[in-house]
NUVEXMAR-608984 format. One record per atom (N, C-alpha, C): residue in one letter; x, y, z. Coordinates in steps of 0.02 Angstrom, whole numbers, padded with zeros to 5 digits, always signed. Layout:
N
aXYZ...
END
This chain:
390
x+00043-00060+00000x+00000+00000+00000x+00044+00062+00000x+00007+00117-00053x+00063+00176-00060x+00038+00240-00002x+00077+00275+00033x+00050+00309+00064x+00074+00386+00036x+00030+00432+00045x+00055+00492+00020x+00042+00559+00056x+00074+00584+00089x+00051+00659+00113x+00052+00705+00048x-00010+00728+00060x+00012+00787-00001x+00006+00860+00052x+00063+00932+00051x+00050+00979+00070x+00044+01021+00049x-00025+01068+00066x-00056+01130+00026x-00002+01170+00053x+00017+01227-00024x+00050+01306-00007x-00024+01361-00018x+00014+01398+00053x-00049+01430+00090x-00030+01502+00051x-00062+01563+00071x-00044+01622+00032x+00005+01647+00063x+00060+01624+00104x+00110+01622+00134x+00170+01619+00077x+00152+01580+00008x+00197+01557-00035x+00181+01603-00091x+00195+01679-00102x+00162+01733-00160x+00208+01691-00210x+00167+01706-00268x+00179+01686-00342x+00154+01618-00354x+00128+01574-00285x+00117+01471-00313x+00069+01472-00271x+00023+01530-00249x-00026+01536-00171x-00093+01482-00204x-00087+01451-00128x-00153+01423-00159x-00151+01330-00189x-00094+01315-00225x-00108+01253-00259x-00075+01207-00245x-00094+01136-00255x-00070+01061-00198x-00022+01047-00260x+00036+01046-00222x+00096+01024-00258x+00117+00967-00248x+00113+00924-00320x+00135+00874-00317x+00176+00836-00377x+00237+00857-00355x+00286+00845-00408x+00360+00801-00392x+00375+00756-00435x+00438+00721-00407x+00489+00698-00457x+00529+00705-00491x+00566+00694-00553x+00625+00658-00531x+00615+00567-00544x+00673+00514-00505x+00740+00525-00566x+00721+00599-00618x+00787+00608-00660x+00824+00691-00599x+00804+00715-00562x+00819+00745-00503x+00832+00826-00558x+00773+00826-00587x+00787+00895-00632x+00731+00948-00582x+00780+01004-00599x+00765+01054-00543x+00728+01089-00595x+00636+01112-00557x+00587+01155-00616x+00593+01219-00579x+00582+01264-00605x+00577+01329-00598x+00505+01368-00622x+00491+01419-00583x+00433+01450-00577x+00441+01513-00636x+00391+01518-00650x+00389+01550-00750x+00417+01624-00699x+00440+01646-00668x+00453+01721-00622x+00563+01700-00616x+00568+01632-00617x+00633+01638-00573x+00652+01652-00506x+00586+01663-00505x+00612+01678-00427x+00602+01615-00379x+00568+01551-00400x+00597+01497-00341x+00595+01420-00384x+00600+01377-00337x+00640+01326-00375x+00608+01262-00349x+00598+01198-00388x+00565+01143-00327x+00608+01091-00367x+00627+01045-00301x+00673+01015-00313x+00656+00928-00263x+00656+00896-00306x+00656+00829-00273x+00706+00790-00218x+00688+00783-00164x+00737+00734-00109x+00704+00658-00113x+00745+00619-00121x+00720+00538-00101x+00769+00497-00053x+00754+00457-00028x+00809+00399+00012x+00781+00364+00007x+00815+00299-00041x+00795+00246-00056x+00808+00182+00019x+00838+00200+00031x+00844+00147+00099x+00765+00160+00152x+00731+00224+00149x+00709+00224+00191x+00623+00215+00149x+00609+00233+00098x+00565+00241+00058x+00558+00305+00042x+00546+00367+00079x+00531+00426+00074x+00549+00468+00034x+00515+00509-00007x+00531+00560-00047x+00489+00607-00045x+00501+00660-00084x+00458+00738-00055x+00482+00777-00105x+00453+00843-00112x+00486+00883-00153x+00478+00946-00108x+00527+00996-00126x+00566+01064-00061x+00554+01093-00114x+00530+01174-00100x+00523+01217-00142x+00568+01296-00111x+00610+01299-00152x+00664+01352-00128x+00632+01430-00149x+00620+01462-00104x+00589+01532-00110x+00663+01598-00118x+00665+01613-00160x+00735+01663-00162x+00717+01735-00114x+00661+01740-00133x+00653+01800-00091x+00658+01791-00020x+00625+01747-00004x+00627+01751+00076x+00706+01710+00117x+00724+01676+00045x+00786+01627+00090x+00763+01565+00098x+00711+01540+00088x+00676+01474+00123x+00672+01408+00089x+00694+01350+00122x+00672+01280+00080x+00597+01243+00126x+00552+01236+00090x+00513+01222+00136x+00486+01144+00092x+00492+01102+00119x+00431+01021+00065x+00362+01049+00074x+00361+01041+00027x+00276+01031+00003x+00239+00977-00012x+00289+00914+00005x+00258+00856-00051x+00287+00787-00005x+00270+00733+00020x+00308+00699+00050x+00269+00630+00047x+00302+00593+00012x+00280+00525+00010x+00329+00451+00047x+00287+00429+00068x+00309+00351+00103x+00295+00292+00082x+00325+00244+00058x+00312+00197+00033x+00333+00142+00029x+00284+00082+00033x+00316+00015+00057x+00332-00042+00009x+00321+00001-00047x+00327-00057-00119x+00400-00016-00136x+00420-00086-00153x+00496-00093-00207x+00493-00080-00258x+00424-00088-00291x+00417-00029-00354x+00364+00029-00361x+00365+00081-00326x+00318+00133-00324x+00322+00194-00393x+00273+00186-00387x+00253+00253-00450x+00292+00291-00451x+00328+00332-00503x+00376+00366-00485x+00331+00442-00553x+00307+00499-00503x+00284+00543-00534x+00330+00594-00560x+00305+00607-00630x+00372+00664-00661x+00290+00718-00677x+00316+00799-00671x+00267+00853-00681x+00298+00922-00709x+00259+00955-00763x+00295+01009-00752x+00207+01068-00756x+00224+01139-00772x+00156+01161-00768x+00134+01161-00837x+00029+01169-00841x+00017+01163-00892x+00044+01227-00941x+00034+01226-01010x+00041+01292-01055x+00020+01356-01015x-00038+01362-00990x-00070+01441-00971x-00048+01461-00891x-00010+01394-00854x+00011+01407-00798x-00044+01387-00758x-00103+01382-00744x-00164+01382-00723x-00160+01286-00688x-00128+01241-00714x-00139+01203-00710x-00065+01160-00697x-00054+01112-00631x-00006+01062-00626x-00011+00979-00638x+00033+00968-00718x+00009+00906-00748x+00069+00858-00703x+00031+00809-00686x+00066+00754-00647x+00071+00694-00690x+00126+00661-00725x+00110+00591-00747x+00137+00536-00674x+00087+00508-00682x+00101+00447-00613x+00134+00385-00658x+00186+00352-00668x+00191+00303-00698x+00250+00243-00668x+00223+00177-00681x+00274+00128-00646x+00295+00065-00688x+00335+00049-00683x+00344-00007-00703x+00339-00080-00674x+00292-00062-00640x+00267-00121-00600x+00200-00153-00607x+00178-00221-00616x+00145-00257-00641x+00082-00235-00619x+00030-00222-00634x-00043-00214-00597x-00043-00140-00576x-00012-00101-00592x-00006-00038-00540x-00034+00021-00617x-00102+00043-00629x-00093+00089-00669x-00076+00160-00682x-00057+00180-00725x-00021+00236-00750x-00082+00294-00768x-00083+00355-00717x-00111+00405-00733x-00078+00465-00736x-00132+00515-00742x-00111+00597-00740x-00157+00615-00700x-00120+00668-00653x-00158+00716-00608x-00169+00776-00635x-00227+00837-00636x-00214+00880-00674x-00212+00920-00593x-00185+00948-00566x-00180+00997-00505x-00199+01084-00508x-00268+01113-00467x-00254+01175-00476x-00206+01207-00485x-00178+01264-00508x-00116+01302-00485x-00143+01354-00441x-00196+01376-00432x-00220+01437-00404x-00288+01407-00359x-00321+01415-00294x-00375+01411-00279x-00382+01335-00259x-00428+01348-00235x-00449+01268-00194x-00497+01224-00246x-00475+01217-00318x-00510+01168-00333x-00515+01113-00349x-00542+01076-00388x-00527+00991-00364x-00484+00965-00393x-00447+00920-00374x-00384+00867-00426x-00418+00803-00477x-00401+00820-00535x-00434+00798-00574x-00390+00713-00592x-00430+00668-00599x-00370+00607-00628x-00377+00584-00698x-00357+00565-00734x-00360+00516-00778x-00316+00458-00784x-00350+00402-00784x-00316+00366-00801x-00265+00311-00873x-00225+00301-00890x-00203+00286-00932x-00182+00206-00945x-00178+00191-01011x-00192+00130-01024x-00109+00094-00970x-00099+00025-00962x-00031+00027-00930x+00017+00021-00976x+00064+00029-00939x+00129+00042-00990x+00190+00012-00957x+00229-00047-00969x+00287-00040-00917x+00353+00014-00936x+00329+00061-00962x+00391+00125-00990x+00373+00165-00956x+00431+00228-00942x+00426+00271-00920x+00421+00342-00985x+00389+00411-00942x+00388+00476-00985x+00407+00514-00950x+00442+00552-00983x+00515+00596-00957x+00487+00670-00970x+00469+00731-00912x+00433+00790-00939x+00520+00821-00968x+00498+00865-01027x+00448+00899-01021x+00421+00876-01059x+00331+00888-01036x+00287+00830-01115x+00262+00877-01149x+00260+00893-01231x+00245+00926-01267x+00169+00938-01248x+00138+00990-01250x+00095+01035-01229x+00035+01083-01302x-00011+01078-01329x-00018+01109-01365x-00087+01149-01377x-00114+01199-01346x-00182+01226-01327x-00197+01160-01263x-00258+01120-01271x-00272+01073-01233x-00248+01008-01243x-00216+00994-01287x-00174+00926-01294x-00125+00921-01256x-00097+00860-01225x-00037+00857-01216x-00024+00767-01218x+00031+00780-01249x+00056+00712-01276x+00117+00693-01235x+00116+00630-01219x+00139+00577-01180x+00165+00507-01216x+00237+00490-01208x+00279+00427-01253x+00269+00400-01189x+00239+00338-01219x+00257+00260-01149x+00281+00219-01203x+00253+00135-01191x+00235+00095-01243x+00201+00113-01295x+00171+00177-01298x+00109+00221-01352x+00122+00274-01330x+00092+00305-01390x+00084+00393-01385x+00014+00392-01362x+00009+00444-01332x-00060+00457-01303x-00071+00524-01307x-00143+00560-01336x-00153+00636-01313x-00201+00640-01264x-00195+00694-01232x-00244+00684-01168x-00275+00765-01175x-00332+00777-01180x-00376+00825-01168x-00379+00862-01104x-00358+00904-01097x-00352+00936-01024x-00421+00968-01016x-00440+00988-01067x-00500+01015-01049x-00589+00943-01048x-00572+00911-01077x-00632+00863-01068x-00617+00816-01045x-00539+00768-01032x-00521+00727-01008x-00504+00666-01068x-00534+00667-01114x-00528+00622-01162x-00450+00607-01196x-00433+00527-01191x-00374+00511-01215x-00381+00460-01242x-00326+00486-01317x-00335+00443-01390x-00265+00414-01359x-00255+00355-01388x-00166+00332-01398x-00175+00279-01450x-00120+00272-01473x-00083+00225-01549x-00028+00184-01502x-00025+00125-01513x+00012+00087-01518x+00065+00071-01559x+00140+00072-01548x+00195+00082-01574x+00187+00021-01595x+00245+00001-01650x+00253-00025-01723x+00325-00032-01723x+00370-00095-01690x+00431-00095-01706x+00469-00063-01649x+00456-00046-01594x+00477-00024-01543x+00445-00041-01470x+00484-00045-01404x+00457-00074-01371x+00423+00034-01320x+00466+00051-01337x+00447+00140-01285x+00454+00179-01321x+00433+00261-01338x+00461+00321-01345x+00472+00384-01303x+00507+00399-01321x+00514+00472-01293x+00499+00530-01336x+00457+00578-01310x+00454+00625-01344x+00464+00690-01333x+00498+00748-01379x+00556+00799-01370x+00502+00859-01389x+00461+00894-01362x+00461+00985-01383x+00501+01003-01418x+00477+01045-01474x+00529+01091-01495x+00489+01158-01561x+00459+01186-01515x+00413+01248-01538x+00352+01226-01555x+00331+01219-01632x+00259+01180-01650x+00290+01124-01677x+00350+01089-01672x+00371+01026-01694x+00388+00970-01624x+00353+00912-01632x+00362+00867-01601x+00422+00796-01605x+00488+00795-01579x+00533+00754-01614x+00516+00672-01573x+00540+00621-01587x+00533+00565-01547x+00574+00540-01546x+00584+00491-01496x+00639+00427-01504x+00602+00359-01481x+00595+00334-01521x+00570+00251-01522x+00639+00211-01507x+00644+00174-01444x+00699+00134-01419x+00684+00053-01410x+00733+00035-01428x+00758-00057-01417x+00709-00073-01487x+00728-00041-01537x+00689-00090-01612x+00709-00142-01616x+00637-00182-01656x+00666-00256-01691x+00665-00242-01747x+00722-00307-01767x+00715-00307-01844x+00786-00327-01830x+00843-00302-01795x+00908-00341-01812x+00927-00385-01765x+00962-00435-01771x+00988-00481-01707x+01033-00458-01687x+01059-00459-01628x+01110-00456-01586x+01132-00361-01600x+01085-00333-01618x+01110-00262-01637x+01047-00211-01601x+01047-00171-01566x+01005-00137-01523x+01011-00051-01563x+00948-00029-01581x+00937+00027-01629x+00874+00067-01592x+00867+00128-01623x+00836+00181-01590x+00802+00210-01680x+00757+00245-01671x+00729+00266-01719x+00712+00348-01703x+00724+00402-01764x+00709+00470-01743x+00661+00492-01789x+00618+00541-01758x+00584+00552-01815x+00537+00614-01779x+00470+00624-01821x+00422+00680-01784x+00367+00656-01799x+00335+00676-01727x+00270+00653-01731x+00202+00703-01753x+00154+00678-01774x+00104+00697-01809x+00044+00697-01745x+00050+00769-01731x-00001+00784-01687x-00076+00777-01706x-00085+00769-01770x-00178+00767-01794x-00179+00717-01785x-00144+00664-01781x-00187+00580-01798x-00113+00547-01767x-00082+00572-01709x-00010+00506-01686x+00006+00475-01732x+00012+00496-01795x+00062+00466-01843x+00136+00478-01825x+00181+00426-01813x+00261+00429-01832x+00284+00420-01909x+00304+00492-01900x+00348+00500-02005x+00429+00488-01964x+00457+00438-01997x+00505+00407-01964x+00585+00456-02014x+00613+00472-01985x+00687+00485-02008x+00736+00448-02018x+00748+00409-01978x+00806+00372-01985x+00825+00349-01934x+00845+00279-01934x+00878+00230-01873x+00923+00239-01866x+00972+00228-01803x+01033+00205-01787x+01023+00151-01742x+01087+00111-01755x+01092+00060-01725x+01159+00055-01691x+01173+00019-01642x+01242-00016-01608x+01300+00010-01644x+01299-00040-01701x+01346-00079-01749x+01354+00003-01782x+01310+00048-01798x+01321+00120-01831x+01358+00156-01775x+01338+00148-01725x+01370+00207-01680x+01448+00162-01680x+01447+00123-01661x+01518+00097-01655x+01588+00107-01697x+01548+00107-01763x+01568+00127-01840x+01598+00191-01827x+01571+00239-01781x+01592+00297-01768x+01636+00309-01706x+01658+00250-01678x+01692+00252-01615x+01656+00269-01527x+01577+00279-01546x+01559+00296-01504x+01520+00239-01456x+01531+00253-01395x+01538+00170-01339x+01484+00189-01305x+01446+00240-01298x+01394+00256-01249x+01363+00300-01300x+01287+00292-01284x+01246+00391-01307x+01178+00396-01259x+01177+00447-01252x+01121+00456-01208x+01048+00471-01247x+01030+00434-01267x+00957+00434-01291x+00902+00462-01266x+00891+00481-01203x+00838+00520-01172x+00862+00583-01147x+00925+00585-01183x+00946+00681-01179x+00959+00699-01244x+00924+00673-01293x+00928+00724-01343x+00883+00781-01330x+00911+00857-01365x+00897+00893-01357x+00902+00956-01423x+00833+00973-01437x+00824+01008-01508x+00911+01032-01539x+00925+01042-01577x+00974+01121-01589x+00917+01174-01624x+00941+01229-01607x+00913+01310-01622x+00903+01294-01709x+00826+01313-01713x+00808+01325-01758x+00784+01267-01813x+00762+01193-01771x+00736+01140-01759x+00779+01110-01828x+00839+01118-01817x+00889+01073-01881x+00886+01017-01870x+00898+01008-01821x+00932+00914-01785x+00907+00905-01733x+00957+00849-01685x+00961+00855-01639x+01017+00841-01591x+01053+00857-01539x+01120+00843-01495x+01096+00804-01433x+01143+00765-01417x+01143+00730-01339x+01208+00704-01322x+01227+00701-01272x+01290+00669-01232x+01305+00612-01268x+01369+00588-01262x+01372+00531-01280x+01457+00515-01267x+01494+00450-01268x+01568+00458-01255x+01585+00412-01311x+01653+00446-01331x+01702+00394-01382x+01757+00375-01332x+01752+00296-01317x+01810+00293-01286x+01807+00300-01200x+01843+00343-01187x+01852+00350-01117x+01819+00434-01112x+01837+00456-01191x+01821+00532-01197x+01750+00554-01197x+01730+00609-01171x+01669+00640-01159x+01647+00678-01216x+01605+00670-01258x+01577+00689-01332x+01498+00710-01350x+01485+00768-01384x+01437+00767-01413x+01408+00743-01456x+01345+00714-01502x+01346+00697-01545x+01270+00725-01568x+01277+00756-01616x+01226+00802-01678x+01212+00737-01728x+01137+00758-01734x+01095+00729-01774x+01072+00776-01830x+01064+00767-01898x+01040+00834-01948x+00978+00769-01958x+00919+00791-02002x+00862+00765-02038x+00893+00683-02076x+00939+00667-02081x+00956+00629-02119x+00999+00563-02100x+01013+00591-02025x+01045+00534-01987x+01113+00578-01923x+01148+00530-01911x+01220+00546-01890x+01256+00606-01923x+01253+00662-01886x+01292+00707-01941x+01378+00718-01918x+01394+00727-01838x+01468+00729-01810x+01464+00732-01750x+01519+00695-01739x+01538+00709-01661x+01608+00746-01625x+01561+00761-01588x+01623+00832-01553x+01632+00818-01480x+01697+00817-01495x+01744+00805-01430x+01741+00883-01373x+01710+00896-01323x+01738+00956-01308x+01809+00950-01257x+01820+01013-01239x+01884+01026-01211x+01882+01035-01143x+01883+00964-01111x+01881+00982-01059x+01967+00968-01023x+01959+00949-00960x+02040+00966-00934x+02071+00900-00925x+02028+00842-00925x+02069+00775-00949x+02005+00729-00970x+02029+00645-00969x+01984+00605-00995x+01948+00586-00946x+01884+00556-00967x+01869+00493-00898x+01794+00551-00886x+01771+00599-00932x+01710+00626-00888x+01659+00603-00924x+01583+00632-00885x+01517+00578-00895x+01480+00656-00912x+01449+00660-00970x+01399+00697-00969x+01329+00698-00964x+01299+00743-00938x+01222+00721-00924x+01186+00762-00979x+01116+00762-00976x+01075+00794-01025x+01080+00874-01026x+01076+00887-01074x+01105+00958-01100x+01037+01013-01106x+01071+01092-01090x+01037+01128-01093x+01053+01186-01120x+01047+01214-01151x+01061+01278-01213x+01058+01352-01177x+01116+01390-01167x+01124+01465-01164x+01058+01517-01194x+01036+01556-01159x+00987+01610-01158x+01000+01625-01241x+01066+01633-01267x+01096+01674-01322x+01113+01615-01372x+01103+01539-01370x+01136+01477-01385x+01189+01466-01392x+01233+01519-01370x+01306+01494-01394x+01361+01453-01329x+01309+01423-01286x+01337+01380-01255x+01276+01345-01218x+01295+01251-01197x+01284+01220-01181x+01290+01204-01115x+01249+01199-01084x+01270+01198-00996x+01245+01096-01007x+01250+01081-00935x+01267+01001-00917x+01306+00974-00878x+01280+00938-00835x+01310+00902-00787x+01392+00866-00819x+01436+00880-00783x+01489+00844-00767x+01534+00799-00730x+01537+00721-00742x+01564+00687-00668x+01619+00663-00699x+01677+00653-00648x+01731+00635-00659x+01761+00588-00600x+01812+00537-00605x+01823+00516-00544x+01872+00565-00514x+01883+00561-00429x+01905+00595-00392x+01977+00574-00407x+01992+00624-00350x+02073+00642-00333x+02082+00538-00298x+02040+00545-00249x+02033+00487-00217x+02009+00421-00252x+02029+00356-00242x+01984+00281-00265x+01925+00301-00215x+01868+00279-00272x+01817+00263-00232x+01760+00335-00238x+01809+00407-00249x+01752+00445-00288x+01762+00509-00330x+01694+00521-00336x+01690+00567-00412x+01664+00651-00379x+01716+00669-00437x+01676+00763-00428x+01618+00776-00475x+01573+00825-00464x+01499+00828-00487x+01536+00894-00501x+01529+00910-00560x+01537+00982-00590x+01484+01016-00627x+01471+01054-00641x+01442+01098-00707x+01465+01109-00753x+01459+01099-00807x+01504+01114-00878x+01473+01166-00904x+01508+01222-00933x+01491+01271-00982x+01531+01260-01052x+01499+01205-01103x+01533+01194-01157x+01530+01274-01234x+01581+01292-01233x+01555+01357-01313x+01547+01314-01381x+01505+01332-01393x+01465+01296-01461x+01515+01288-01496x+01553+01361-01521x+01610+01373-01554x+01671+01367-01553x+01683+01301-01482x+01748+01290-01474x+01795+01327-01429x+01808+01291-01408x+01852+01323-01340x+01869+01263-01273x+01890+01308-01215x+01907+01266-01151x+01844+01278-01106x+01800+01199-01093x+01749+01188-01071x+01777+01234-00983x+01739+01255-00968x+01713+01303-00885x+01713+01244-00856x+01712+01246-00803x+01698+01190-00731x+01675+01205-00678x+01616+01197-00640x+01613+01247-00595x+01584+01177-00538x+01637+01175-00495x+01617+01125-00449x+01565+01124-00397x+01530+01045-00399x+01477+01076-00354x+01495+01023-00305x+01499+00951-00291x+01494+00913-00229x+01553+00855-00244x+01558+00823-00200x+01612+00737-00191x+01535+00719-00191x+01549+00656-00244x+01525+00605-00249x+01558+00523-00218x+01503+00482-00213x+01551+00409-00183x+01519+00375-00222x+01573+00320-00265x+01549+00278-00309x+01541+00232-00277x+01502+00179-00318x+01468+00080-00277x+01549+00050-00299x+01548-00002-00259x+01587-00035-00277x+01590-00082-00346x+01646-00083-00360x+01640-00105-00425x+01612-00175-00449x+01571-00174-00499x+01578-00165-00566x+01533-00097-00552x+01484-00077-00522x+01448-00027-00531x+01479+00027-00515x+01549+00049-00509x+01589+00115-00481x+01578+00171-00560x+01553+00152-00618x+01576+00202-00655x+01513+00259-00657x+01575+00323-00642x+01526+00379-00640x+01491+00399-00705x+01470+00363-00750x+01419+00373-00778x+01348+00336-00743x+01351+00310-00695x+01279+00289-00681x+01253+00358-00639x+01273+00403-00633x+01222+00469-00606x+01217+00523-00652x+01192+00492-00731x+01179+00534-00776x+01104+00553-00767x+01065+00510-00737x+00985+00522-00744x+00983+00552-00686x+01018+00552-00631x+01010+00583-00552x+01028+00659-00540x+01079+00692-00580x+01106+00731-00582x+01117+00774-00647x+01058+00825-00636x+01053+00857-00678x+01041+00952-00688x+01052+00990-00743x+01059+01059-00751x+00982+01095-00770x+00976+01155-00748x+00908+01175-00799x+00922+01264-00768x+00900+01290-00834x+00922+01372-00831x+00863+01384-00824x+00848+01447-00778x+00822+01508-00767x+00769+01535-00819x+00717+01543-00835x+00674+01567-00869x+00723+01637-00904x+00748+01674-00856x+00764+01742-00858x+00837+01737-00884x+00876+01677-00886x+00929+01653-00930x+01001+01674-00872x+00962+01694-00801x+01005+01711-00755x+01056+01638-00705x+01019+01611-00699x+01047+01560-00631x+01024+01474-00663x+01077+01453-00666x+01068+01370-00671x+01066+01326-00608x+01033+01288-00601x+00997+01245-00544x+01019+01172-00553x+01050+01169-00509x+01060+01055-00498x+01043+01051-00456x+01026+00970-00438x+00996+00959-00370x+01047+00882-00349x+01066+00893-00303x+01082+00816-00274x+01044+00779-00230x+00973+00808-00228x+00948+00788-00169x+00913+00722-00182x+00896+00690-00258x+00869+00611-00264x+00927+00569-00237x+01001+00599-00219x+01045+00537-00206x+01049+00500-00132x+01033+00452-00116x+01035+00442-00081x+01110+00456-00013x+01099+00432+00045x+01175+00449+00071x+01229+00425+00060x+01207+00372+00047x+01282+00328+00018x+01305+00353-00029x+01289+00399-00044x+01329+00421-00128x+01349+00481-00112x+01323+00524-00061x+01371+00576-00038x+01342+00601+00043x+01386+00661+00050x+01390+00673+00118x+01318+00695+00132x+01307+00695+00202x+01224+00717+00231x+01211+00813+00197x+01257+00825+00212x+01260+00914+00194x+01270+00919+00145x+01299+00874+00085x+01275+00890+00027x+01212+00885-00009x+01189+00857+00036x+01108+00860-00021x+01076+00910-00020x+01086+00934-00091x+01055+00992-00068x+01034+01025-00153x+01005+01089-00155x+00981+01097-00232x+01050+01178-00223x+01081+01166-00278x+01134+01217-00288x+01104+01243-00358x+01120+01343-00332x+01104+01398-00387x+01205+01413-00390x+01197+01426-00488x+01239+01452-00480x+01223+01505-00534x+01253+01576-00510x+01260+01635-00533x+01295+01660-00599x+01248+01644-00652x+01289+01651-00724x+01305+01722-00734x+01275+01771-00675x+01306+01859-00713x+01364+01857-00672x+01403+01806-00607x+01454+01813-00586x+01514+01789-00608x+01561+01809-00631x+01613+01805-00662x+01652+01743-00628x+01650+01742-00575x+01676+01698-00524x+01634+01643-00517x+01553+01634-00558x+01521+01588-00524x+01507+01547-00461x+01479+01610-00421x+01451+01595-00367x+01399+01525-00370x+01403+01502-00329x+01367+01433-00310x+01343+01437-00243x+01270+01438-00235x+01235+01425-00164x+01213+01378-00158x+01208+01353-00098x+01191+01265-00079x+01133+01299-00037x+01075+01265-00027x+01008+01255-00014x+00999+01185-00007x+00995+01179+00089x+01011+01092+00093x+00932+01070+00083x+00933+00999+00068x+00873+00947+00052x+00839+00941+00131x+00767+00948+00127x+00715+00949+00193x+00772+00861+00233x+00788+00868+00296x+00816+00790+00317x+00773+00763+00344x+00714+00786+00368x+00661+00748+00431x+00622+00715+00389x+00618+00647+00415x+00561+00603+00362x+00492+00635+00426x+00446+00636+00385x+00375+00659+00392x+00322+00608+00380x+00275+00601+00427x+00232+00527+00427x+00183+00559+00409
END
């Protein structure tokens, strides 16, 4: 049985007064309020069950949870949310990969005491990664199927995928991109499919596959598939990925694989996480891990990569502690540890607070701002709520 506190923000909280927040992202991406001025950020401890989400108020100084769940299943729903288009509204996808457990959406006031709306959705054992493309009252959702869901009447169409077991699906102005993952059709070769989706009727107009055996062709040993991320002016698309031991980008044009770029950072051996684009685009912000000075652990950095080439920025945020090996490589806290800019193109936000303790110190958990108009890049730590709450 799942148990859940949910806590109302009272008009105590100006700019979010009023609405039951309930948001939790197990990829530990920090959302921001359409003002900049505060921040909500997910804490979990897996040893204990508990998770919650803390909402950092800049004006006043304050981390306060709003959100705190307990739970006694080994596989619990794990909710990802961001707000609707008009702001008016907080979309919740509830989704698990656990047998019998179905997959809905919450639609949450943002303003006023009114009711929480549910729908439920067909099951899926995949997960959907916000942000979910949004369009007047549509909003579309990649599981095992695409699904649109009617915010305003509740009604939801979905299509069943064709050659793929999940998708993901990417925003990117009035264009919708996808990634269909683990295709059949080759043996012993594991492929991804890109393409855009057809918002009138969930049609997939397919672009072009890659597979294993292609990326390899290119020297590349890892790619991160659920961080692709548009490029400016809906050409392609970019996501993390490594050649080697080396830490690499890799660009997609309409037509397939177009290059991969090595950036410059200060040695080998780093992990990049999902990427996020400069106010001005001419740089790429993203998580950075590297192993430590020490056996046994890794530094959590910020990367400021220039589009146009140059010596990647570093801006340190915590010690990390790796598992013992085989699981020590710091690429497994690519989905935990992650960047997201400022509406106002001012302050970038990570959070360490989904990591549990074993992976770092008690006082590091915490959601860190860092100051892009400071030359010096200031970094403030804002520790994670510690009291579990019944």
């Amino acid at each position: 049985m799942r148990r859940r506190k949910l806590l109302y923000l009272l008009a105590s909280v100006s700019g979010l007064v009023g609405w039951l927040l309930f948001i939790l992202a197990c990829t530990g991406w920090p959302a921001w309020s359409p003002d900049s001025r505060k921040v909500l950020f997910p804490y979990f401890n897996p040893d204990s069950k508990d998770a919650g989400i803390a909402l950092y108020d800049h004006a006043a100084g304050t981390v306060t949870p709003v959100f705190h769940e307990v739970t006694a299943e080994s596989n619990p729903a794990l909710p990802f949310s961001q707000f609707s288009q008009d702001g008016k509204q907080i979309i919740v996808a509830l989704v698990s990969d656990h047998e019998g457990m179905p997959d809905e959406v919450l639609l949450l006031p943002a303003e006023g005491n009114k009711s929480v709306r549910r729908l439920v959705l067909p099951e899926s054992k995949q997960f959907c990664f916000p942000p979910f493309p949004q369009y007047g009252n549509d909003l579309f959702l990649g599981l095992s199927y695409v699904a649109r869901l009617n915010l305003k009447t509740g009604a939801i169409e979905t299509k069943e995928l064709s050659g793929g077991k999940g998708i993901h699906l990417i925003p990117d102005g009035e264009r919708v991109w996808y990634v269909m993952y683990d295709l059949e059709g080759r043996e012993n070769d594991n492929g991804f499919q890109i393409g855009e989706l057809s918002r009138n009727d969930l049609n997939l107009k397919s672009l072009f596959e890659v597979w294993d055996s292609d990326m390899h062709s290119r020297g590349i040993t890892h790619l991160n598939i659920l961080g692709l991320t548009p490029l400016p002016g809906g050409s392609g698309l970019v996501t993390s990925a490594r050649v080697g031991d080396d830490a690499a980008l890799v660009f997609f044009n309409r037509a397939g694989l177009d290059r991969v770029v090595k950036p410059q950072l200060p040695g080998k051996g780093y992990r990049l996480g999902k990427l996020a684009w400069s106010a001005d685009r001419k740089t790429i912000y993203t998580t950075a891990i590297a192993s430590g000075k020490k056996e046994g652990e890794a530094d959590f950095s910020v990367a400021e990569i220039p589009v146009n080439g140059g010596p990647v920025r570093l801006t340190w945020i915590a010690r990390l502690i790796l598992s013992p090996p085989p699981d020590n490589d710091p690429e497994n806290f690519d989905l935990f540890l992650q960047v997201s800019l400022s509406p106002d193109g001012h302050t970038l936000a990570t959070s360490t607070g989904f990591l549990d303790q074993k992976k770092l110190a008690k006082e590091d958990r915490a959601l860190y701002l860092i100051d892009l108009r400071d030359n010096g890049r200031k970094v403030t730590k804002q520790p994670s709520p510690q009291d579990s709450q019944e």
